[in-house]
Structure formats: C-alpha cells, structure tokens
C-alpha positions in Angstrom: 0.0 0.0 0.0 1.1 3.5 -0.7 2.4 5.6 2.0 1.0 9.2 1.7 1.8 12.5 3.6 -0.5 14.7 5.1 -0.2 18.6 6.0 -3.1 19.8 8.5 -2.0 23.7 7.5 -4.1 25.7 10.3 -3.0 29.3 10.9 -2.5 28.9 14.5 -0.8 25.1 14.4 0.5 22.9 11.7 -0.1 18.9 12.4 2.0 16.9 9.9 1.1 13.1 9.2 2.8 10.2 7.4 0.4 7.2 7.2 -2.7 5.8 4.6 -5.2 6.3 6.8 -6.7 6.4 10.5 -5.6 2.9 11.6 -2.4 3.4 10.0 -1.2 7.0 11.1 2.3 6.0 11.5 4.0 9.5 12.7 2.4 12.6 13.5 3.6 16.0 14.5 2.1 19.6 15.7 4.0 22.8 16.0 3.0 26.7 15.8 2.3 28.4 12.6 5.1 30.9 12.7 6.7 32.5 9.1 6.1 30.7 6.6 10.1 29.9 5.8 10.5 28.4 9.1 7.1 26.4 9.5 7.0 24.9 5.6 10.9 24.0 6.5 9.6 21.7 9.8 7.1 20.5 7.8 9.0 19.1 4.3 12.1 18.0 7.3 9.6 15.4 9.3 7.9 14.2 6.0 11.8 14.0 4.6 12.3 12.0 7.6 9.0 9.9 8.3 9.4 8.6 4.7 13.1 7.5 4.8 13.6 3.9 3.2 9.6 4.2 2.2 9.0 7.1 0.1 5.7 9.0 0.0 3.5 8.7 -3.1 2.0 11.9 -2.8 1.1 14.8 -0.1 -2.0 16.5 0.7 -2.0 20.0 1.9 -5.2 21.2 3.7 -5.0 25.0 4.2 -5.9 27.9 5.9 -7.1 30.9 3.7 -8.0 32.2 1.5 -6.4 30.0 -1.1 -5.9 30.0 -5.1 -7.5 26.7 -6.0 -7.7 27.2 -9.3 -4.9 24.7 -11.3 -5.2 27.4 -14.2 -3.9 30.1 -11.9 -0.1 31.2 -12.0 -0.8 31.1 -8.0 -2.4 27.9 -7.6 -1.9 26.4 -4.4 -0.7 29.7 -2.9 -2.6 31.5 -0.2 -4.1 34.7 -0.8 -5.4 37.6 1.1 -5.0 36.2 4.7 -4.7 38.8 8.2 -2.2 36.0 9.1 0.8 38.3 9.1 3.4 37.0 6.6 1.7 34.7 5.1 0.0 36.1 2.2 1.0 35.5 -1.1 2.6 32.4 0.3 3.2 29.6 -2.2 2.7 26.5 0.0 2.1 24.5 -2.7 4.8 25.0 -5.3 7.0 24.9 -2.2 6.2 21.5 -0.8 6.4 20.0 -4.4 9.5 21.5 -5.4 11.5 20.2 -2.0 9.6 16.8 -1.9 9.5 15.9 -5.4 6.2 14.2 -5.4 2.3 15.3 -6.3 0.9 18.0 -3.9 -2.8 17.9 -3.4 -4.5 21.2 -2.1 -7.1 22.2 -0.8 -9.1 24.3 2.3 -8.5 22.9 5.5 -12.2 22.6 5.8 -12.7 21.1 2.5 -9.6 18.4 4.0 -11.1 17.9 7.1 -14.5 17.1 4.9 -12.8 14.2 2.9 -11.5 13.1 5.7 -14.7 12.6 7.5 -16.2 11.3 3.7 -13.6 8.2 3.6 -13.6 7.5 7.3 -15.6 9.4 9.7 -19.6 10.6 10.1 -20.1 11.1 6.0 -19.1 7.7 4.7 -22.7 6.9 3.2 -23.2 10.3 1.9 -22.5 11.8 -1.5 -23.4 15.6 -0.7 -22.4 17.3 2.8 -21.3 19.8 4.2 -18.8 20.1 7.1 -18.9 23.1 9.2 -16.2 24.4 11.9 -17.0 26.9 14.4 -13.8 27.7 16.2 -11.1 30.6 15.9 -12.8 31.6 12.8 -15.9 29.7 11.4 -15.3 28.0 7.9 -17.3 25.8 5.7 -17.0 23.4 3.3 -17.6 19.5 1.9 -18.7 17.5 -1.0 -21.2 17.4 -3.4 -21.2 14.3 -5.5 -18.1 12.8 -3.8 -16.6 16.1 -5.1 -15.2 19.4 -2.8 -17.0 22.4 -3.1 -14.9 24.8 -5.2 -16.4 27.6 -7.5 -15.3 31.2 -8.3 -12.9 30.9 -5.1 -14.2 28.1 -2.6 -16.9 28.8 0.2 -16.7 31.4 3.1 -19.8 29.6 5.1 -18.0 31.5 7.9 -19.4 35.1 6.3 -22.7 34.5 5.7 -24.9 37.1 6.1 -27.5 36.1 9.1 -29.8 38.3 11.1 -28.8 40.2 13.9 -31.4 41.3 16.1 -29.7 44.1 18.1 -32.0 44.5 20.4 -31.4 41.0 22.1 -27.8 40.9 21.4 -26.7 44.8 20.7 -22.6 43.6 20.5 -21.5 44.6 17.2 -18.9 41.5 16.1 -15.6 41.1 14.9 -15.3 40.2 11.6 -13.0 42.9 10.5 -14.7 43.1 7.0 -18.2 42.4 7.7 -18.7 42.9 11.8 -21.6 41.1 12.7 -21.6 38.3 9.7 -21.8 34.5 11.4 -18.2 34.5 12.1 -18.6 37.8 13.6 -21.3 37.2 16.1 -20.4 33.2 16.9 -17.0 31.9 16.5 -14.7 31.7 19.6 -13.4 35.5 20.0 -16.9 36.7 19.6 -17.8 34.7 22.2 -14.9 35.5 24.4 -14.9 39.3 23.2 -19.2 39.6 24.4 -19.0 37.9 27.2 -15.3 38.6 28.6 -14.4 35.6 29.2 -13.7 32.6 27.0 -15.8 30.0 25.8 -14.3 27.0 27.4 -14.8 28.7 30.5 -18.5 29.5 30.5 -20.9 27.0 32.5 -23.3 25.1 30.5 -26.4 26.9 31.4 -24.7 30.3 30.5 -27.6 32.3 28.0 -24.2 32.4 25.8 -25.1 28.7 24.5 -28.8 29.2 23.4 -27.8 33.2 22.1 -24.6 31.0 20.2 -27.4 28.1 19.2 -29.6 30.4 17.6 -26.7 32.1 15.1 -25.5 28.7 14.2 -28.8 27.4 13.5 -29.5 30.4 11.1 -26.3 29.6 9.4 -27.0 25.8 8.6 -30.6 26.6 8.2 -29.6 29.1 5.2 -26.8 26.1 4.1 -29.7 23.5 4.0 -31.9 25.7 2.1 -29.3 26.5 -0.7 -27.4 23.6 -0.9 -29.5 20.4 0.1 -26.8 18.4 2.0 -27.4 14.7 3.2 -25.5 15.7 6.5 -24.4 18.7 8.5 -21.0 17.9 10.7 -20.3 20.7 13.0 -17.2 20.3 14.3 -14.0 22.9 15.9 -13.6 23.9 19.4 -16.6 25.7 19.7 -18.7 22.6 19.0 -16.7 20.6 22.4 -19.7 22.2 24.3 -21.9 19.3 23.4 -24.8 20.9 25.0 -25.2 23.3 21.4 -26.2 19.9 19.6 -29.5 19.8 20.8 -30.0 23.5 20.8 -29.1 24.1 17.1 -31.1 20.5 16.0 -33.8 22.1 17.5 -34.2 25.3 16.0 -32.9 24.4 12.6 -36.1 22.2 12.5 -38.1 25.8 14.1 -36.6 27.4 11.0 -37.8 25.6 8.8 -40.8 24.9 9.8 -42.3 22.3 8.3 -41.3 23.5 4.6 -38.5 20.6 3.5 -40.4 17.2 3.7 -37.1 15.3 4.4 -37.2 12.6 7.0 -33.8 13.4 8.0 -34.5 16.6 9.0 -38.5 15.8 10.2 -37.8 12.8 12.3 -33.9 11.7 12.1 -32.5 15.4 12.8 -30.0 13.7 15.5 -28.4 11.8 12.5 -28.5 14.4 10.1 -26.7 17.1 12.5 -23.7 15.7 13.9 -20.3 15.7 15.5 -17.0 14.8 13.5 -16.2 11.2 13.9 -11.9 12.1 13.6 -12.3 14.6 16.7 -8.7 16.0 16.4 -7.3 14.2 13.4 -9.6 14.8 10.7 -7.5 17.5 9.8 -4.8 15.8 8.7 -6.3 12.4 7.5 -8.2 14.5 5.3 -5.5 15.8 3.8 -3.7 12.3 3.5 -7.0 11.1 1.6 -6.6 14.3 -0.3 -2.6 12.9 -1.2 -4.5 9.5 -2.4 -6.6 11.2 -4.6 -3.6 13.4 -6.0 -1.6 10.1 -6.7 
C-alpha cells in the first residue's frame, strides 16, 4: 500500500502526518504556525524524515485561507489575502512540491477535514455534505457528489450574512470586514470578546449557549436551504460544548418549519446534525485522503 503525507495547515498550528489512513497513522507531529520559511521548512524536514527507506507517493495540503484553487492560476496552491501576518502570497504548494518531489494535493483545511470525515468518519454513506467548523474563525466546506465544493474561489460559510437582532444581542462583532456576519457574532473570539471571558470557561447553562445556538442554526438553516446536504457535521472547538447539539437541532427544525419534507430533517434530525467522527485528526487524514486522490 502507498504511503501518503499529510499537511493539516491551520494558521495557529500545523499537524504533519505520514500514514494511509486512520488505523495506519504512522508518525504525527504539531508545531506553531510561525513564518512561513521556518514552518513549511519543519514540515517538508519530518515528511523527509517519516518517509526514509519508504518514500511518499503523494502529499495532501489542507490550508488555511483564503487559497488559489484554481490549477489554471499562476498562484495555484498559494494562499491569498490572509490577516495572518506574513503569510499572504505564500506559495505552499509549489514549495512542498519542489522540495519533496512528489504530487501535492490542495485544498481548504475545511474542504480536507471534509474528505477526511467522507472516507472515514460521520459522512461515509453520503455523496453531498457539508462540514462546518466553528472555532477561531468559522469556515465551511464539503462535497457534493463525492466532489469538494470549489467555484469562483471556494466557500466562506463562515461570512454569511445572518440576522442580527440588536436589540437582544446589541454587540457589534468582529469580523474585520463584515462585523456582525456569522463569524462575527459566533466563533470563539466573539464569544470571548461579548462575554469577557472565553468559551471554554462558560458554565453550561450560560444564556451564551442558546444566544450561540440560535446564530449557528440560522447559518446551517440558510446552508440547508441553498445547498440540500445529506449531513451537516459541526465540528472545531466551539462545538466541544456538546450541550449546542441539541440547541441548534432544534431550532434548525423551528426554522424551517415544516417547509422541506425530508425525514432526515423531520424525524432523524439527531443523524442528520452531527459531530466529527476524527475529533482532532480529521484534519490531517483529510489531507492524507486528499494525497491519495492526487496520486
């Protein structure tokens, strides 16, 4: 069997794996996103290392954003406009390949994290889903017809647009381009930044939860309506509180009310809205099944 390498590219932490899949995850590593010389240099060293007297097939990159994905593109595979200080303009890809010498697949760390959950995790029986992560930042992504979402650029789930009733909530967000879009108002800093303290630390039957529920459920409510998933996976650090589950099933199926005739969503709504199956690594064995299918 091939041996494949796998890049987990997050703009906090990098977690490197060497394996072909999650019973077979031979070496992994984790370090801190620094500059992009010194952190692409610890990366191409261990898979250099991990693959001595077995050499890798191929490597999957799944990266933070916003990325070129476009293989016509003079930048493919580079990352674009990012607030991640030296990174932009960064060409992870064409860096990677030239020092390894072997296929680089790449893609959105959400759209890896997706594939990974599609060949191993909570979307194996499932064609079309989407796989949302509500943590630092909120991002979105996942597969339609086996396939990752791409398009003009690839998804920003994280920016949609949802209502903001100021009267009930009157904090103003923190996206710094949109302020109150669903990052804005509901990933971890919002939380931390309306609240003062962070989320982790909030008790369980803190009003954060069902205020936090509610602008998650508009988000995959507006999701459901324009893309028609089989699944929703919410997954990042956010989603550790497993009390939002239950929230958000809820008043996704409010929302809707009644309008999409779907038993998954009428009577099998704990099965349709779910928790990552890879907890931690579906990251980086995303991004090795991402190297398989760049082979």
């Amino acid at each position: 069997m091939a041996l494949y390498g796998g890049i987990e590219a997050g703009g906090t932490t990098f977690v490197c794996g060497v394996g072909t899949g999650p019973d077979d995850l031979r070496a992994v590593t984790e370090f801190a996103t620094t500059t992009p010389e010194e952190t692409l240099g610890r990366a191409i060293a261990f898979l250099k290392e991990e693959s001595i007297g077995e050499p890798l097939a191929a490597v999957g990159v799944a990266c933070f954003g916003p990325v070129d994905l476009n293989p016509r593109s003079p930048t493919f595979g580079s990352i674009t406009s990012t607030p991640k200080q030296g990174w932009a303009n960064t060409d992870v890809r064409g860096r990677l390949a030239q020092a390894l010498g072997v296929p680089v697949g790449f893609d959105t760390d959400v759209n890896g994290a997706a594939l990974g959950e599609h060949r191993w995790g909570a979307a194996q029986d499932v064609a079309t889903f989407i796989y949302l992560t509500v943590g630092t930042g909120i991002g979105g992504g996942g597969l339609v017809g086996g396939v990752p979402m791409h398009g003009l650029v690839h998804p920003e789930m994280g920016h949609l647009r949802v209502p903001h009733d100021r009267v009930r909530d009157p904090f103003k967000g923190i996206c710094p381009f949109h302020g109150d879009c669903l990052e804005g108002l509901a990933a971890g800093p919002a939380l931390e930044a309306r609240w003062g303290q962070r989320a982790e630390a909030l008790p369980v039957d803190h009003p954060a939860w069902v205020l936090e529920a509610e602008y998650l459920a508009l988000g995959v409510t507006n999701l459901i309506l324009a893309l028609s998933p089989e699944r929703v996976i919410l997954g990042g650090g956010v989603m550790q509180q497993e009390q939002l589950y239950p929230l958000i099933r809820q008043r996704v199926q409010e929302l809707l009310a009644g309008y999409l005739e779907a038993p998954a969503v009428l009577d099998e709504i704990e099965r349709y809205i779910v928790p990552p199956e890879l907890g931690g690594r579906a990251g980086v064995l995303g991004a090795i099944a991402l190297a398989e299918m760049t082979e």
